[in-house]
C-alpha positions as CSV (number, residue, x, y, z in Angstrom):
1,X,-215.7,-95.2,-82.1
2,X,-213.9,-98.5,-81.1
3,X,-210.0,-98.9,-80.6
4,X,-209.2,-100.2,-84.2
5,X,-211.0,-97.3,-85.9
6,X,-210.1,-94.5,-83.9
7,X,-206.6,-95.7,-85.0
8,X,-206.9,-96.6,-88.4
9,X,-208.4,-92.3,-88.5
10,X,-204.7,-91.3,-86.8
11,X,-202.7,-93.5,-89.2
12,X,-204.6,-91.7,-92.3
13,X,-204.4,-88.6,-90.7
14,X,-200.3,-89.2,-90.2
15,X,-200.3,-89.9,-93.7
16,X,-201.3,-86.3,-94.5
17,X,-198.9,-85.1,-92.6
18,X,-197.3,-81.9,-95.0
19,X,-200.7,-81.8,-97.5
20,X,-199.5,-81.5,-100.8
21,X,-196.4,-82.1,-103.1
22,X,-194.4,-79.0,-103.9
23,X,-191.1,-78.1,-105.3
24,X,-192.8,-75.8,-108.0
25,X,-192.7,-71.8,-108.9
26,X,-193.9,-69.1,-107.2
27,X,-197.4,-69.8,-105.8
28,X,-200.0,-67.4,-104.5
29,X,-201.7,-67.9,-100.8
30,X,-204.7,-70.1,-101.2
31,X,-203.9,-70.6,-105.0
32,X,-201.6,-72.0,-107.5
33,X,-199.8,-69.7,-110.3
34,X,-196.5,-70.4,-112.5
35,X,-193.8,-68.4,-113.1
36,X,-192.4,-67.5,-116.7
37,X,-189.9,-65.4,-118.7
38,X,-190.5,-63.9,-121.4
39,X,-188.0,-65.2,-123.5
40,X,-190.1,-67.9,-124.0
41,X,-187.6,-70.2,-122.4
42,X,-188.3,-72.7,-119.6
43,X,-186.0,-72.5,-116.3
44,X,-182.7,-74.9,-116.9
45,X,-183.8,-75.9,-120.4
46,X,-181.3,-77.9,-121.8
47,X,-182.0,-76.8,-125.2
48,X,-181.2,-72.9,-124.3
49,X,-178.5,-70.1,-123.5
50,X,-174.5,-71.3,-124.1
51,X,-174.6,-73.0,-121.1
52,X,-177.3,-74.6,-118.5
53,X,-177.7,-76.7,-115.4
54,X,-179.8,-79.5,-116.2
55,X,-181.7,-80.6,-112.4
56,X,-182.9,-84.2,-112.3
57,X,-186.5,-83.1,-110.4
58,X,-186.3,-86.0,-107.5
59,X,-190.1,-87.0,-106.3
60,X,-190.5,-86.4,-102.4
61,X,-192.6,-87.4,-99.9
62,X,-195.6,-85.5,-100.1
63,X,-195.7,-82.2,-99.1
64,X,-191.3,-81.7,-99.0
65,X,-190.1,-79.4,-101.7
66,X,-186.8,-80.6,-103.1
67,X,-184.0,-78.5,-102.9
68,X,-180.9,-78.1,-105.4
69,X,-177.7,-78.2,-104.0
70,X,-174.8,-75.3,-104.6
71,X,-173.0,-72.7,-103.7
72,X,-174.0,-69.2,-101.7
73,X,-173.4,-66.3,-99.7
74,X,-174.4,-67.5,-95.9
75,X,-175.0,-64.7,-93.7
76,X,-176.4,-61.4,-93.3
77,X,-175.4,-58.6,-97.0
78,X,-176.6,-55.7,-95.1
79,X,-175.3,-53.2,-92.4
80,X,-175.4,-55.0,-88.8
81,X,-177.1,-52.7,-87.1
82,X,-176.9,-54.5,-84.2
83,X,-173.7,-55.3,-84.0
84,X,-174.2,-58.4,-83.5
85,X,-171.1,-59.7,-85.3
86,X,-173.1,-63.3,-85.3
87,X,-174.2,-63.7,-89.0
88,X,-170.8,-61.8,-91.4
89,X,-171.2,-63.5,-95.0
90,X,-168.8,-66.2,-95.9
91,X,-169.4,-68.7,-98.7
92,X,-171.5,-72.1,-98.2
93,X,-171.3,-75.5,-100.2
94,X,-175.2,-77.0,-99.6
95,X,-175.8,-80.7,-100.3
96,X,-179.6,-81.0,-102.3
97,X,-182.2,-81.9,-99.8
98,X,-185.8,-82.1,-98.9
99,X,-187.7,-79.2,-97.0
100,X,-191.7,-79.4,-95.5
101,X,-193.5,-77.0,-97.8
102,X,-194.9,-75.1,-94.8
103,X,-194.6,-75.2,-91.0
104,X,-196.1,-78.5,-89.2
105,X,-199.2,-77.3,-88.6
106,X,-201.5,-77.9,-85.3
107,X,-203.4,-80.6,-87.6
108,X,-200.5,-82.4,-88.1
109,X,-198.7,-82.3,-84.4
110,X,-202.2,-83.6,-83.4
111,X,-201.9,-86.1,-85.4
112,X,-198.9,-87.3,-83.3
113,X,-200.1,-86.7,-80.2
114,X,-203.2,-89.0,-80.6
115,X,-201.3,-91.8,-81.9
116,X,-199.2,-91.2,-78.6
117,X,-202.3,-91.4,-76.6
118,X,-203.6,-94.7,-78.4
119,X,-200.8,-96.8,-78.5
120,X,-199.2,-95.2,-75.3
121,X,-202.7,-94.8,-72.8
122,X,-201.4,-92.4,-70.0
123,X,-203.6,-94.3,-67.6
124,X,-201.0,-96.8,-68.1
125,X,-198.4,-95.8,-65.2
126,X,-195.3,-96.7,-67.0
127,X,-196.6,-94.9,-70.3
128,X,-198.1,-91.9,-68.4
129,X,-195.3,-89.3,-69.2
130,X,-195.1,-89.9,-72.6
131,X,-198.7,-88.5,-74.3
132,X,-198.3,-85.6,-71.6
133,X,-194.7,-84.7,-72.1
134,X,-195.1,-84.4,-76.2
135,X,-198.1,-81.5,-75.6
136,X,-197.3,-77.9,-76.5
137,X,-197.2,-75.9,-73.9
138,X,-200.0,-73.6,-74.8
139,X,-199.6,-71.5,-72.1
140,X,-197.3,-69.7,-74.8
141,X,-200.1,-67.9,-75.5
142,X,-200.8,-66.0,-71.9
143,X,-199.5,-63.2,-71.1
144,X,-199.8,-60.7,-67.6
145,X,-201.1,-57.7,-69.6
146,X,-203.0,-59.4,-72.4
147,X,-206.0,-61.2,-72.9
148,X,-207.0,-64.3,-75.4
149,X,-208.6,-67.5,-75.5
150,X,-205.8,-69.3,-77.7
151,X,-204.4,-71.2,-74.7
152,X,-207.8,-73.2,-74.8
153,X,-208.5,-73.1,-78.7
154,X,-205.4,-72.5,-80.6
155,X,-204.1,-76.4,-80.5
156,X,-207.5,-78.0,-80.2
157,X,-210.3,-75.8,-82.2
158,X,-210.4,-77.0,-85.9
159,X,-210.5,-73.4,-86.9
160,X,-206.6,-73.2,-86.2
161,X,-206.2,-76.8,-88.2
162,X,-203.8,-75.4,-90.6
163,X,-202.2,-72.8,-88.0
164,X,-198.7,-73.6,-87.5
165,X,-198.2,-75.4,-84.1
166,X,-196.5,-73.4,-81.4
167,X,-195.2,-74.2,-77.8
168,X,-193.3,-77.2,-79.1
169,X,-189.6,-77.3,-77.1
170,X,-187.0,-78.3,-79.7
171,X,-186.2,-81.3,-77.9
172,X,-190.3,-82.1,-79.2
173,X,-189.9,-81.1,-82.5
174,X,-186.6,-83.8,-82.8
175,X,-189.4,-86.4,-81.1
176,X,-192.1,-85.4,-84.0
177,X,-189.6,-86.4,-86.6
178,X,-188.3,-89.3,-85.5
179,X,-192.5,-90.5,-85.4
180,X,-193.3,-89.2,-89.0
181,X,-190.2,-91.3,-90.3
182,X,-191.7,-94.4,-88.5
183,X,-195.1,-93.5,-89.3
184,X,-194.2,-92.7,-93.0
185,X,-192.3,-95.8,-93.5
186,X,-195.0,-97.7,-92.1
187,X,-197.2,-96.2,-94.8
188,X,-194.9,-96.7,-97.6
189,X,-194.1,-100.6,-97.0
190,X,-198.1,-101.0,-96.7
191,X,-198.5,-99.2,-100.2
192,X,-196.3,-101.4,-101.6
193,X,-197.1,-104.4,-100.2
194,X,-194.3,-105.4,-97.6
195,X,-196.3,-105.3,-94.9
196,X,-199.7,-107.1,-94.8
197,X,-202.8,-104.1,-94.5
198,X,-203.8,-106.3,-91.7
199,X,-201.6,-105.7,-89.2
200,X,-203.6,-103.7,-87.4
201,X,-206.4,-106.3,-87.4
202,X,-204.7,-107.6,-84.3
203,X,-205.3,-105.5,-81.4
204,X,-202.4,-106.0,-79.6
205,X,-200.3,-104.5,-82.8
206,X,-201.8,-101.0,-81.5
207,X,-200.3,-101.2,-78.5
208,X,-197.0,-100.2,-76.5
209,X,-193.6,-101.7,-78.2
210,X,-195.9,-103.8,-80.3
211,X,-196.8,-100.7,-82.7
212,X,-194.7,-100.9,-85.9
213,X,-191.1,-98.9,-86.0
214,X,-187.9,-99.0,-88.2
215,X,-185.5,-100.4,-85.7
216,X,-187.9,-103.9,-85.8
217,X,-187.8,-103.7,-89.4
218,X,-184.0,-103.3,-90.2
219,X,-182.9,-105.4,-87.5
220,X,-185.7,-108.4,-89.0
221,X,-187.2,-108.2,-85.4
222,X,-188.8,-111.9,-85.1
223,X,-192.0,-110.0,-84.1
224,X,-192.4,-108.6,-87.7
225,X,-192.4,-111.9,-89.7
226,X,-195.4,-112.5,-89.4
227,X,-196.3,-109.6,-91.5
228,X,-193.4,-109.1,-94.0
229,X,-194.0,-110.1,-97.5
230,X,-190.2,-111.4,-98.3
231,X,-191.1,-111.9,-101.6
232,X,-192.1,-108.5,-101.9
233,X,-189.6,-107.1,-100.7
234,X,-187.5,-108.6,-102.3
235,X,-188.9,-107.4,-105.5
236,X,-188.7,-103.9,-104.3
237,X,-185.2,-104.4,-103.6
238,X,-184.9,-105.4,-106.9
239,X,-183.1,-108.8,-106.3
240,X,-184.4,-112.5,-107.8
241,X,-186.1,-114.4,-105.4
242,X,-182.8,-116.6,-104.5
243,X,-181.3,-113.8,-102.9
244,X,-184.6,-112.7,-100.6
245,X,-182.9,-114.0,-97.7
246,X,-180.1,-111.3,-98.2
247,X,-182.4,-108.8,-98.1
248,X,-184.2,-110.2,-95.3
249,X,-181.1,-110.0,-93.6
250,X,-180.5,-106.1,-94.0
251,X,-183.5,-104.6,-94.8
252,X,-181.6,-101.2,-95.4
253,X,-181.5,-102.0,-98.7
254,X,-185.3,-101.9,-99.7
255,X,-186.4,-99.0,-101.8
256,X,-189.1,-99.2,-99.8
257,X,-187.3,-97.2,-97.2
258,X,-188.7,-93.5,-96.3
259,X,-185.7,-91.2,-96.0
260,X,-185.6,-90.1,-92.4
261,X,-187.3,-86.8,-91.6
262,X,-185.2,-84.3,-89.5
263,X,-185.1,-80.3,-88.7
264,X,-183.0,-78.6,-91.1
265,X,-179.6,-77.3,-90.5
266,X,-179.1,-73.8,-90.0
267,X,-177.1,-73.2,-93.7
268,X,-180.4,-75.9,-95.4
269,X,-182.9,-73.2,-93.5
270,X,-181.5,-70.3,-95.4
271,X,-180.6,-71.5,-98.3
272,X,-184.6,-72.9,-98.9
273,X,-185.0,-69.3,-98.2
274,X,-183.1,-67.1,-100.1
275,X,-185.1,-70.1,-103.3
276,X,-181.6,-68.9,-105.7
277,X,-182.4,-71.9,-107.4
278,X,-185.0,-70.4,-109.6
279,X,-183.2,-67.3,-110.1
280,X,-180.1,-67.7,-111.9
281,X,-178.3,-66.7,-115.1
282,X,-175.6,-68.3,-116.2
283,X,-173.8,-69.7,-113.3
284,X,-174.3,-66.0,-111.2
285,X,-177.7,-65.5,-109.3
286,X,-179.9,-62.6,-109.7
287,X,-183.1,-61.1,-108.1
288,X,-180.9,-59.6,-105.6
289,X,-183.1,-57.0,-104.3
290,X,-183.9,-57.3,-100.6
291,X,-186.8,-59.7,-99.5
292,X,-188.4,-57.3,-97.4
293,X,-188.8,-54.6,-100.7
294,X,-190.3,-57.3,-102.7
295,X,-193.0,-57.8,-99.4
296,X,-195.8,-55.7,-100.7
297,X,-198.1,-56.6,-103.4
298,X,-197.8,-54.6,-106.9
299,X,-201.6,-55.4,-108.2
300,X,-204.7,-56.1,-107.8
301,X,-206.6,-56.1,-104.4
302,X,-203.4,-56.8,-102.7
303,X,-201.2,-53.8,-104.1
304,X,-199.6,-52.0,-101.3
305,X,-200.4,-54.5,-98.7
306,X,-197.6,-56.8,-96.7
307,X,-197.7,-60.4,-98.9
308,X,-195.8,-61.6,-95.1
309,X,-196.5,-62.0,-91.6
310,X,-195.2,-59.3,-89.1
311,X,-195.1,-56.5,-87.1
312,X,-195.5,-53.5,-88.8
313,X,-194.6,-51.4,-85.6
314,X,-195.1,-50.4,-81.7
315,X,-198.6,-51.6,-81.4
316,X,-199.5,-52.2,-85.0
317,X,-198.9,-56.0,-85.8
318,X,-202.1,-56.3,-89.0
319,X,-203.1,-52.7,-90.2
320,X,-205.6,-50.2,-89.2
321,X,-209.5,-51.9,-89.0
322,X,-211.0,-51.9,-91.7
323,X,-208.2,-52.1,-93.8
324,X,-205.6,-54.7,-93.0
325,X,-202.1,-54.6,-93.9
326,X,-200.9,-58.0,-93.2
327,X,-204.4,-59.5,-92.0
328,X,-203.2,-61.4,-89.3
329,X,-202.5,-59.7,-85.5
330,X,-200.9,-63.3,-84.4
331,X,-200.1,-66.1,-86.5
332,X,-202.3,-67.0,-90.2
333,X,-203.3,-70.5,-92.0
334,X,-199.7,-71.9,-93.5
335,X,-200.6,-71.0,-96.9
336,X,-202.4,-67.5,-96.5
337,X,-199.1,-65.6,-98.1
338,X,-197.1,-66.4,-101.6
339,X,-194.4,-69.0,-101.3
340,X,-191.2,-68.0,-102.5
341,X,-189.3,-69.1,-105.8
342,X,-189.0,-73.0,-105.1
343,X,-192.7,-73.1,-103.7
344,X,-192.1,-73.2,-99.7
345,X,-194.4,-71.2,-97.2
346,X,-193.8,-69.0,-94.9
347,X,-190.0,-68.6,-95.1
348,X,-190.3,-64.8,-94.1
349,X,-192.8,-64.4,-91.5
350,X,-195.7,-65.8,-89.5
351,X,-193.5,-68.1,-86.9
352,X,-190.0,-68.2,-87.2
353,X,-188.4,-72.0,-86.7
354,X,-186.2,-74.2,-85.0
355,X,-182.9,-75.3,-87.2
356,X,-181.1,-78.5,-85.9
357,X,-177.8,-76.4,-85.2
358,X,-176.0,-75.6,-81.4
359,X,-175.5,-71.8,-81.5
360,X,-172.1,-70.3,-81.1
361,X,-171.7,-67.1,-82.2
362,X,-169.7,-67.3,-84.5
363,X,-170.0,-70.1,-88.0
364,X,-166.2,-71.6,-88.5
365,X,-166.0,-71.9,-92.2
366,X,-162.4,-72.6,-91.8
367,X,-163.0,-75.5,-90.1
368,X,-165.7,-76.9,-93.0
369,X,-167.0,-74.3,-95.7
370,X,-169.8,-78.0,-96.9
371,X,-173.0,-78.8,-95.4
372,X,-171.9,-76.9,-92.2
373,X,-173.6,-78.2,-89.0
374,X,-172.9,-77.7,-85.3
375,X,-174.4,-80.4,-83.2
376,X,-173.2,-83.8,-84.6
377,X,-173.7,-86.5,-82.5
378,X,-172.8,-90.0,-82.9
379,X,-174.9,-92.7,-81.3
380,X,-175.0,-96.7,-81.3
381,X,-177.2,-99.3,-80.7
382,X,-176.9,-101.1,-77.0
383,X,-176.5,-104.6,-77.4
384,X,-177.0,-107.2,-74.7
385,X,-174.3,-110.0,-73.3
386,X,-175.5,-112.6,-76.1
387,X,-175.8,-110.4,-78.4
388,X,-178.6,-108.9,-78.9
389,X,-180.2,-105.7,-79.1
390,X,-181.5,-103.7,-76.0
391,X,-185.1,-102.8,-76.7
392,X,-186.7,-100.0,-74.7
393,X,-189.1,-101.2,-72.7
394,X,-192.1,-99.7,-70.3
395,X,-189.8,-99.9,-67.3
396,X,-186.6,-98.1,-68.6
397,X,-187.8,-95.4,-70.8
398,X,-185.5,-92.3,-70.4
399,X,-186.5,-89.0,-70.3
400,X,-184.9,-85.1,-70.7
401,X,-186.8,-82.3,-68.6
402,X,-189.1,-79.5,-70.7
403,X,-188.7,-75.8,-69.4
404,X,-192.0,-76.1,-67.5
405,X,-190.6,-79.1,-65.4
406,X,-192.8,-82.1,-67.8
407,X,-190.6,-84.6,-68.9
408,X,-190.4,-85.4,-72.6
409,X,-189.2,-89.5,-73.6
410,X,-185.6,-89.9,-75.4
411,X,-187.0,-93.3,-76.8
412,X,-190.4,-95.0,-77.2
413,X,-190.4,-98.5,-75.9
414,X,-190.1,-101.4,-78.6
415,X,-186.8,-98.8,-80.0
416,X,-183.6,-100.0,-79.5
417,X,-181.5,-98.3,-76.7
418,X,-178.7,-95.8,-78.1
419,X,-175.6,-94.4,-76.2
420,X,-173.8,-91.9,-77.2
421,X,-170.1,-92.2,-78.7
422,X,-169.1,-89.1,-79.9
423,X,-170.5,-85.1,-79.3
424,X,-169.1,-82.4,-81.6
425,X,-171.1,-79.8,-80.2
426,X,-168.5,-77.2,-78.7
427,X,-165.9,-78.4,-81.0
428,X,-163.9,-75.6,-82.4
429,X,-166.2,-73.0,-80.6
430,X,-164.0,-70.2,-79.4
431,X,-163.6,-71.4,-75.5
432,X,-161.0,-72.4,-73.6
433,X,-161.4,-76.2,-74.0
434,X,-161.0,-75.7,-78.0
435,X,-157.6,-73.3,-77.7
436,X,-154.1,-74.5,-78.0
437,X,-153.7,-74.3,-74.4
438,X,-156.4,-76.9,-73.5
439,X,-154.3,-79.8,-71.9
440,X,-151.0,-78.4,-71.9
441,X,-150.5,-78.0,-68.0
442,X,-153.1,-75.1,-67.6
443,X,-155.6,-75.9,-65.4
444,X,-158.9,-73.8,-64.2
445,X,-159.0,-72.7,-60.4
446,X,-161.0,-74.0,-57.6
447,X,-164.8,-72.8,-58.4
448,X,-164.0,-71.8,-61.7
449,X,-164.9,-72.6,-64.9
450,X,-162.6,-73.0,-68.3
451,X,-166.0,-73.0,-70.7
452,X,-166.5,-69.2,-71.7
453,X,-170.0,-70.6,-72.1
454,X,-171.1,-71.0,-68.7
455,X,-174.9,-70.6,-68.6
456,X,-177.2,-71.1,-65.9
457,X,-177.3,-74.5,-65.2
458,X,-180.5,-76.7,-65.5
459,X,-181.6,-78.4,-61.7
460,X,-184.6,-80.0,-60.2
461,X,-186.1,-81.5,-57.6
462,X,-188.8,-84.0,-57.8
463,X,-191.1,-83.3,-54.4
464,X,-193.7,-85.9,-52.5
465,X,-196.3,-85.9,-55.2
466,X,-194.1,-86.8,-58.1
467,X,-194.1,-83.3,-59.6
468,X,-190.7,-82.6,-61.1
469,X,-190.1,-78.5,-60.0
470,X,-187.2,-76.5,-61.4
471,X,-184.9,-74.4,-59.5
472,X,-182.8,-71.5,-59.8
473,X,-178.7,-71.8,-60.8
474,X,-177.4,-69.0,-57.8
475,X,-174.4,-69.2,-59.5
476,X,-172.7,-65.9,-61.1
477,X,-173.1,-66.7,-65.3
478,X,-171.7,-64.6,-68.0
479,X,-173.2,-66.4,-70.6
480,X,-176.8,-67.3,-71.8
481,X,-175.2,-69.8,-74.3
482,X,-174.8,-73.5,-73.5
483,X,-175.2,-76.8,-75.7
484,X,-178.3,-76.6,-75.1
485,X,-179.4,-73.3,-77.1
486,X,-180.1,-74.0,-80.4
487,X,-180.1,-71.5,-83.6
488,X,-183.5,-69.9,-84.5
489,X,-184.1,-68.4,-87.8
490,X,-186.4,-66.2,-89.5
491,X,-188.9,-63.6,-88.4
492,X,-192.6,-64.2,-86.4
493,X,-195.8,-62.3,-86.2
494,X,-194.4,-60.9,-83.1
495,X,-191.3,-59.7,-84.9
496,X,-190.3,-56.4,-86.9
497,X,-189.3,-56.4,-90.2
498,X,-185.8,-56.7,-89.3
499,X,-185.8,-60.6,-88.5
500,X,-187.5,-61.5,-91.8
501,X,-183.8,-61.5,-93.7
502,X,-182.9,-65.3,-93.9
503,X,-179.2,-64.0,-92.7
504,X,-180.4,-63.1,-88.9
505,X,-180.0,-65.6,-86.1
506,X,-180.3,-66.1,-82.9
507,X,-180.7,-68.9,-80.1
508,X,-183.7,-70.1,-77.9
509,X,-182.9,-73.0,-75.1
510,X,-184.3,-76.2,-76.5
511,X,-186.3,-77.9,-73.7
512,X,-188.8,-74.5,-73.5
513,X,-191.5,-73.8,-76.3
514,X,-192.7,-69.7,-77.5
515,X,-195.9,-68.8,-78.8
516,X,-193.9,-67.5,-81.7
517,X,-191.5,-70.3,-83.0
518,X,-192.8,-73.5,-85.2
519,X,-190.7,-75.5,-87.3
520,X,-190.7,-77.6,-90.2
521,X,-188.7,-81.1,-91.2
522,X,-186.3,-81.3,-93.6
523,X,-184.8,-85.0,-95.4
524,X,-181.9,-85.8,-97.5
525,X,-181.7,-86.1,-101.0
526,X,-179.1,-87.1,-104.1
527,X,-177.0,-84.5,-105.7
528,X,-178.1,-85.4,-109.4
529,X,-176.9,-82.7,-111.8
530,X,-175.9,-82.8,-115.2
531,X,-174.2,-80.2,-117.0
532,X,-175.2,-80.0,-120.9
533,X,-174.0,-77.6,-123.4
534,X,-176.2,-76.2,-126.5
């Protein structure tokens, strides 16, 4: 298989991506099946009951379920037997959004990888880090008292296709989204006839900055020209030819325009899950029995067995042989168990996932009670002396450091160099630096530290043969959280019941992948509800 067709088979298989389109009712595992009341009446009709909530159904990319937006009860209901204190309830505002329809499966994430490989050769020296630094680590999988094959089959063997992928660092997953946006606007614009179809006649298209990305189309990158269709888009924009050159000019306009794919916040993550959408009365939400009793299957073949993915107990994590409970010791195909109310997979079980949130202990509603999000961070385009933009190139690609000491690219070259402005990440967060005292005369002693989150810090030396090796902090800590721990939600295979209510949380440091943690991308959407009265 030459060059051209080995990539034309990764650009089709990025186009898969999250199968199929979803946003639907409840759906059985391998299977389709509706939900209905027996009233007769459709969910949100606007022809029944005094009053209803008319949704304008917004088409996604495929395989994103689109979430309403509106108002909820964040955190955990129950006792916290754990004393945690991390997770009391307080009330959320939710913006409506986009959410995958299952985990990014091993199919899809090597999708990416190939592409990397292609357009980015490792035998390249200055691309060399990149293809290697975006693999899982599937040395997840080992363990000193265990034995499997998975850390030679589980990423590669098509048997685990449609297995969600696992190993992937959050600092990865971020690097997998930012591709599907690039990859699915490239898609998009070629469906509708922006860019030629035969831009990747030309060789040298598939290669290094040449390969297609959104920064080269927004900024009308000289190098594109050749294969926009102005007139085209210009029709998509919906403008008269006259005005093409304005759209030319900022090609943020087009409607051909993917929204950009993303992880979801911590407060999106558990709102998908809870699905209240599709379980309301009025303008209070029902079904408030606890996830974990609705678990087990009422009829049929499957009554009495777990409809979720997780550890039963101390040494039981799928049933007794012959008859499974769960079917699954480790983790099972995306779509093996029911979805929930809004059609999305795997919400309470099988991996849990990485949100795009910081963790702090605690969530400061005070501060902002809408679309709450620790981690903000504002970044801008370098530009050069005359003007223009700083494009990443083979020479100056930048890179953070994974858990295992690979190194894992901020930017691809042909991207346009970012620096950051602003970071809101410990803002507010309970230490010293966010009191009233911070910058009123008091000052931290010699060898001290006035963060309360001081965790190990992250050092490294790089020795004779290039190999980047990570060393220990000696330092005394107090704290495993840092900016660099992000929030984890929702239970595993590995896990006990008791982490499959969408309320827990916890924190996993974001350059170092687990055989037990996926995740899934998220988007934005409009908030397009209508109120109607009978």
């Amino acid at each position: 298989m030459n060059k051209l067709k080995l990539f034309a088979y990764v650009v089709c298989s990025s186009a898969f991506v999250l199968t199929s389109c979803g946003g639907g009712n409840t759906k059985r595992g391998g299977g389709s099946g509706s939900t209905k009341s027996l009233t007769g009446w459709k969910p949100n009709d606007s022809k029944g009951w005094m009053f209803t909530q008319k949704q304008q159904k917004q088409k996604g990319w495929p395989g994103m379920v689109f979430v309403g937006g509106g108002t909820f009860t964040m955190g955990l209901v129950k006792d916290d037997v754990m004393h945690d204190w991390n997770n009391t309830p307080r009330r959320m505002q939710v913006s409506s959004f986009f959410i995958g329809e299952t985990e990014i499966t091993n199919y899809d994430y090597r999708s990416y990888v190939t592409w990397l490989k292609i357009v980015f050769p490792p035998s390249d020296p200055q691309f060399k880090e990149i293809y290697n630094g975006a693999l899982p680590d599937t040395l997840v999988w080992n363990s000193k008292l265990s034995r499997n094959d998975y850390a030679e089959t589980y990423f590669r063997s098509p048997e685990y296709d449609n297995y969600p992928v696992v190993g992937v660092s959050w600092l990865q997953a971020t690097k997998y989204c930012d591709w599907l946006t690039d990859r699915a606007n490239e898609k998009a614009l070629m469906d509708q006839g922006v860019i030629s179809r035969d831009f990747y006649v030309n060789d040298a298209n598939n290669q290094g900055a040449n390969a297609f990305n959104l920064d080269k189309f927004k900024a009308n990158d000289p190098e594109m020209q050749n294969y926009i269709n102005e007139k085209r888009l210009a029709q998509k924009s919906g403008v008269t030819s006259k005005n093409a050159r304005i759209v030319a000019a900022n090609r943020n306009a087009t409607s051909g325009v993917v929204q950009k794919f993303r992880l979801p916040t911590e407060v999106e993550w558990e709102y998908a899950a809870l699905g209240l959408q599709k379980d309301r009365n009025y303008n209070n939400y029902l079904g408030k029995t606890p996830e974990i009793d609705q678990l087990k299957g009422k009829k049929g073949r499957y009554r009495g067995m777990y409809l979720e993915n997780f550890k039963q107990g101390r040494g039981d994590y799928s049933g007794v042989g012959g008859w499974p409970n769960d079917g699954a010791p480790t983790t099972a195909d995306v779509k093996q168990y029911p979805s929930n109310d809004l059609g999305i997979y795997g919400m309470f079980g099988n991996v849990a996932e990485w949100t795009a949130d910081i963790y702090r202990p605690i969530i400061d509603e005070e501060a902002n009670d809408f679309n709450y999000f620790r981690g903000n961070v504002t970044r801008e385009v370098e530009k050069n002396p005359d003007g223009t933009y700083k494009v990443i190139e083979g020479g100056n690609i930048k890179y953070d450091t994974l858990a295992d000491g690979r190194l894992i690219y901020r930017g691809l070259p042909g991207q346009y160099q970012r620096q950051i402005v602003s970071n809101d990440g410990n803002f507010r967060d309970g230490d010293f630096m966010s009191s009233l005292e911070a910058g009123y005369g008091r000052e931290a002693e010699e060898g001290q530290e006035v963060n309360m989150y001081n965790s190990p810090k992250v050092k490294y030396i790089v020795d004779a043969n290039g190999k980047v090796i990570l060393q220990k902090d000696s330092k005394q800590r107090t704290s495993a959280i840092s900016d660099h721990v992000r929030v984890v939600k929702g239970g595993s295979w590995l896990d006990s019941a008791y982490w499959l209510d969408p309320g827990q949380r916890r924190f996993k440091n974001e350059n170092k992948g687990f055989g037990w943690i996926g995740f899934r991308v998220a988007q934005d959407a409009k908030d397009q509800n209508k109120r109607s009265r009978r």
